[in-house]
N, C-alpha and C positions, 0 to 999 in steps of 0.2 A: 490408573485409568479411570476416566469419567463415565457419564452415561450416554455423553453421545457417545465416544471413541465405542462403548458396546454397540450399539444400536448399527454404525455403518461403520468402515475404513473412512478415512478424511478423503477427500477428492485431492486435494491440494495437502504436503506436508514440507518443510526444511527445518532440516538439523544441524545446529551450530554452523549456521551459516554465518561466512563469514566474506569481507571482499577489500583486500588493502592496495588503495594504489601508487606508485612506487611514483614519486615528487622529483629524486634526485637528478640533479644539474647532470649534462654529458660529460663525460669522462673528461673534457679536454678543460672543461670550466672546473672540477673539481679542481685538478693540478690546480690550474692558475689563480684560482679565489679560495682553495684551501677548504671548500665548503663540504660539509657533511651529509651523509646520504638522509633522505628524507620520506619516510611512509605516511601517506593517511589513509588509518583505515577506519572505511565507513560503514562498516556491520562490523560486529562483532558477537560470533557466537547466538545466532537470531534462530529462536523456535517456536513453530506454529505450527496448528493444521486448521483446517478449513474445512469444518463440512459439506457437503453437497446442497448445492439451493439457499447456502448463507451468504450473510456479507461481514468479512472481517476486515476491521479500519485498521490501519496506522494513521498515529498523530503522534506530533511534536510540530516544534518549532524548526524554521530553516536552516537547514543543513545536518539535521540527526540522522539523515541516511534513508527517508523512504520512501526516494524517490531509486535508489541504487539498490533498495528490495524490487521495486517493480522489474529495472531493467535484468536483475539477476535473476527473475521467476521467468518473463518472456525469452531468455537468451540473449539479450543484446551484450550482457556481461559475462564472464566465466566466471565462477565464484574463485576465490583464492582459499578456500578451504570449506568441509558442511556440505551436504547432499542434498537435493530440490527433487522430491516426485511425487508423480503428477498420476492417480490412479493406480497409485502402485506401481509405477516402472520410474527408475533413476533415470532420470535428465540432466544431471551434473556432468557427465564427460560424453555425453550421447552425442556422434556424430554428425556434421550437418545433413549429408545424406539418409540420416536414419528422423532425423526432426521433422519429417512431412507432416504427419499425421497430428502432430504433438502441436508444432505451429497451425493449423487448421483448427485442434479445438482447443487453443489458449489464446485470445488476442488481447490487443489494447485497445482505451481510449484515451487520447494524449491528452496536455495540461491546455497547449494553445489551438484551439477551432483553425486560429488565421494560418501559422504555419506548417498545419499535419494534412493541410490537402491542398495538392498540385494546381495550381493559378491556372496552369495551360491545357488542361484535363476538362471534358463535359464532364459532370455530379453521374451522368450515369457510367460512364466508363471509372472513375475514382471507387465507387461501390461494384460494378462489377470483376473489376480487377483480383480479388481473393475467389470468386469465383470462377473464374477462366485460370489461375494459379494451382488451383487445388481440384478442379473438375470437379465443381460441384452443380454445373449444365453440361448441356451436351449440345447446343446449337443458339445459335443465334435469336432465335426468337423466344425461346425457352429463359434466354438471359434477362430480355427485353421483361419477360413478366414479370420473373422474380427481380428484377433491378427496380419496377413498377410496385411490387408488391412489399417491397423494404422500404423504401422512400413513404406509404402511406400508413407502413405499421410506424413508423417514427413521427409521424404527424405531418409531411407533406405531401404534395401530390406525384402522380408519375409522371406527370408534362415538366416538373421540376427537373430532372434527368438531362433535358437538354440546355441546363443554363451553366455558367461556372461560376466557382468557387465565391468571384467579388460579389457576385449578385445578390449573396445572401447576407442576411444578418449575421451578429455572432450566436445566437442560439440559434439559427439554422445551420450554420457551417456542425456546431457541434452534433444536432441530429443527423446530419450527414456523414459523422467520424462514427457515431453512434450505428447507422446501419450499415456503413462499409465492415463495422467488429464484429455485426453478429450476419453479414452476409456469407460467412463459413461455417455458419450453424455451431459456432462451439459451443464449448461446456462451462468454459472460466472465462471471465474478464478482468484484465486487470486496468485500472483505474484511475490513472496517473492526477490527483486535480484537474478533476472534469467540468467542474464549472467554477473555479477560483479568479477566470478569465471574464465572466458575463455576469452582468448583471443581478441585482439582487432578485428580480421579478422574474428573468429568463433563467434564474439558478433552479427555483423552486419548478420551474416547467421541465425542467430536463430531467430532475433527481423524483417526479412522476412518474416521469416517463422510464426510465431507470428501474425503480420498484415494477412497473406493470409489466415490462418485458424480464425481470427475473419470476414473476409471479409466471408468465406466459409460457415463455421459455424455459423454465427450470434452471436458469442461469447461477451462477457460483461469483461470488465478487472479492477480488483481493481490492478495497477502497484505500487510496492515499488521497488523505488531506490535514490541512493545519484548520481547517474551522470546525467547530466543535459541534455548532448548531447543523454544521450538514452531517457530521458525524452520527449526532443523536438520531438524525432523523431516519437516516440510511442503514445501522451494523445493529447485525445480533451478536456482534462480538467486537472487542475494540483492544489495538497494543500501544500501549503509550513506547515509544523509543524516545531517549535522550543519548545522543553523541553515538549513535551506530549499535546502542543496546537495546534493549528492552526489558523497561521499568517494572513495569504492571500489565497486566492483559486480564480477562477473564470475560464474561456474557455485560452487554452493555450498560445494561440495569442497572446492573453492579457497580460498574464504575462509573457511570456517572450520578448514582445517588449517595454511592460511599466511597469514595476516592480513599485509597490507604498508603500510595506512594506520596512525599512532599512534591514532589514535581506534578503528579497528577494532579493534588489539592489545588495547586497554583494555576496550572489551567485551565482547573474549573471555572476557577475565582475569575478568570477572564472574559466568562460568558455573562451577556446581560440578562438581570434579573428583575423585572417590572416589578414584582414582587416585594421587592426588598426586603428579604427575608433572613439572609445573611450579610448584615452590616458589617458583618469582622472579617471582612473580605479583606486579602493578602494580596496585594501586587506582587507579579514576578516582575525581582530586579537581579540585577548582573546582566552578563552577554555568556552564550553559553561559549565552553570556553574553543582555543583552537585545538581542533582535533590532531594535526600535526604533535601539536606537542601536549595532550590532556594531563589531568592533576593525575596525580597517584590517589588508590585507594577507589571511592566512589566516585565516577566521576559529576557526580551532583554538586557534591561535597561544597565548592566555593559559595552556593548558590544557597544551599538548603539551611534555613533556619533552624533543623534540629540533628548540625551536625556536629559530630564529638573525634575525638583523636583516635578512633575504631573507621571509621565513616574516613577519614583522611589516609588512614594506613594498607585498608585493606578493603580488596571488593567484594561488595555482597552480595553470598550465593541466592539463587532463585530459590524462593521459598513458595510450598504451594501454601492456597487458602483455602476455606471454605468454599463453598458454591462453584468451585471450578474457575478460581482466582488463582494468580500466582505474581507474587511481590516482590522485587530484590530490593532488598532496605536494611539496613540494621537497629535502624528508627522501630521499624515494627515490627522485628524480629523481637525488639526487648521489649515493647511497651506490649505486646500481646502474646497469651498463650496459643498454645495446641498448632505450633507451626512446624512444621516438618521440612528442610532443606532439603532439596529431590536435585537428583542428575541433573544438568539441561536436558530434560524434556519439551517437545513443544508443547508450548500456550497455545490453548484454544480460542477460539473453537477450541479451547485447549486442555491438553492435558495435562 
């Protein structure tokens, strides 16, 4: 146990979270093409907690699965194995009648601006909508203010309310996704690549906007993205996943000034350096591989430049680190002391 994990309970935690989905042809094309049942599973064994008022990234590369953590934290997914709670209470097999409260203070914000709001909807009915949902007014005009009053906390006005959807930009469409998520006053957000869609100029205005409504709010952020530089800029905690795992995790600092996974190192290497400070920069090559049918062993392995016939054979356990680090590697299980192989416990915010 760390020092946050003393200090509060996590707001947010999942343990050996996991979610496989079943690929195989219908029974009638097995017979006839002979073909084999087929799984992919895109988490596997996923651990974290999330303090209160923080923001913890996932990153990787396309298709390591986390964007299939976001939808399994909001319930759009059931997990296929590994427990999700939220405050202390399981949310894993929790009822949809009993998820009121739970959906009101977990929401998202999606990846696309243009497709997460209804073409045929005024901006003020689209953001009023979780509040007539959830009764968080009680009349009509009471709605009008605070529909008024979310539109200029996000940076536009309240006459904005009666135009739709096309009328705006795409960084207005997304301050629009932005105050429809927090018009139910919740507690967490989770964060699907919220500006991987807009611009480079309107990214920086939104992930502002973003820090001053967690600083405001008190807001809690599970952040998914694949860019590093909104990574850095955004998480006091960050998990690297490759292929539905999780690599490395621990406070952001950390990893992004001493990367100790090869896969993290590679990532890094990916960010620009005006600097040029490290000229022995490493390309990531390979393609990661197909998760249907992944390598044995690590699945890094075909990738990783410091992999041996250990790293091919067998997977390696979650080792903790230092400073509230935790690394599966067999890389640096050997080349370093004082490392200790722990349960799956959650990476912090982790423990």
């Amino acid at each position: 146990m760390n020092a946050i994990q003393q200090i509060e309970k996590p707001l947010l935690s999942v343990e050996s979270l996991g979610k496989t989905f079943d690929l195989t042809a219908p029974w009638l094309n097995r017979i006839i093409e002979r073909a084999q049942t087929r799984h992919l599973r895109a988490v596997d064994g996923l651990n974290i907690e999330i303090p209160r008022g923080k923001t913890f990234s996932l990153v990787g590369e396309s298709g390591c699965g986390k964007s299939t953590v976001a939808k399994l934290v909001v319930g759009l997914h059931r997990p296929t194995a590994g427990t999700i709670r939220f405050d202390g209470k399981d949310l894993t097999d929790l009822k949809a009648a009993n998820r009121g409260m739970y959906r009101r203070r977990i929401q998202m914000i999606f990846q696309d601006p243009y497709a997460s709001l209804n073409p045929r909807w005024r901006v003020r009915d689209i953001i009023a909508e979780p509040l007539r949902s959830f009764g968080v007014i009680s009349n009509r005009s009471e709605e009008r203010a605070q529909v008024g009053r979310l539109l200029e906390l996000v940076g536009l006005s309240a006459q904005d309310g009666e135009k739709f959807p096309h009328e705006f930009s795409g960084g207005q469409r997304q301050r629009i996704s932005i105050a429809r998520a927090i018009s139910s006053k919740p507690d967490f957000l989770v964060c699907d690549e919220p500006t991987s869609a807009l611009d480079v100029s309107v990214q920086s205005q939104i992930l502002n906007l973003m820090r001053d409504l967690q600083d405001e709010l008190g807001l809690t952020y599970l952040f998914i993205s694949h860019d590093l530089a909104v990574v850095d800029f955004m998480s006091d905690y960050v998990g690297v996943m490759y292929l539905g795992r999780l690599v490395e995790a621990g406070p952001a600092e950390q990893i992004f000034s001493v990367p100790e996974h090869p896969y993290t190192k590679l990532l890094m290497d990916t960010v620009p350096d005006i600097t040029m400070n490290r000229r022995d920069r490493v390309a990531v090559t390979g393609e990661v591989p197909n998760p249907i049918d992944p390598p044995t062993g690590c699945s890094f392995n075909p990738r990783c430049p410091l992999a041996t016939d250990t790293c091919r054979a067998t997977s390696p356990a979650t080792t903790q680190r230092g400073g509230g680090r935790v690394v599966a590697c067999h890389a640096v299980t050997g080349m370093h002391g004082n490392n200790s192989p722990i349960k799956p416990e959650p990476a912090q915010g982790i423990a």
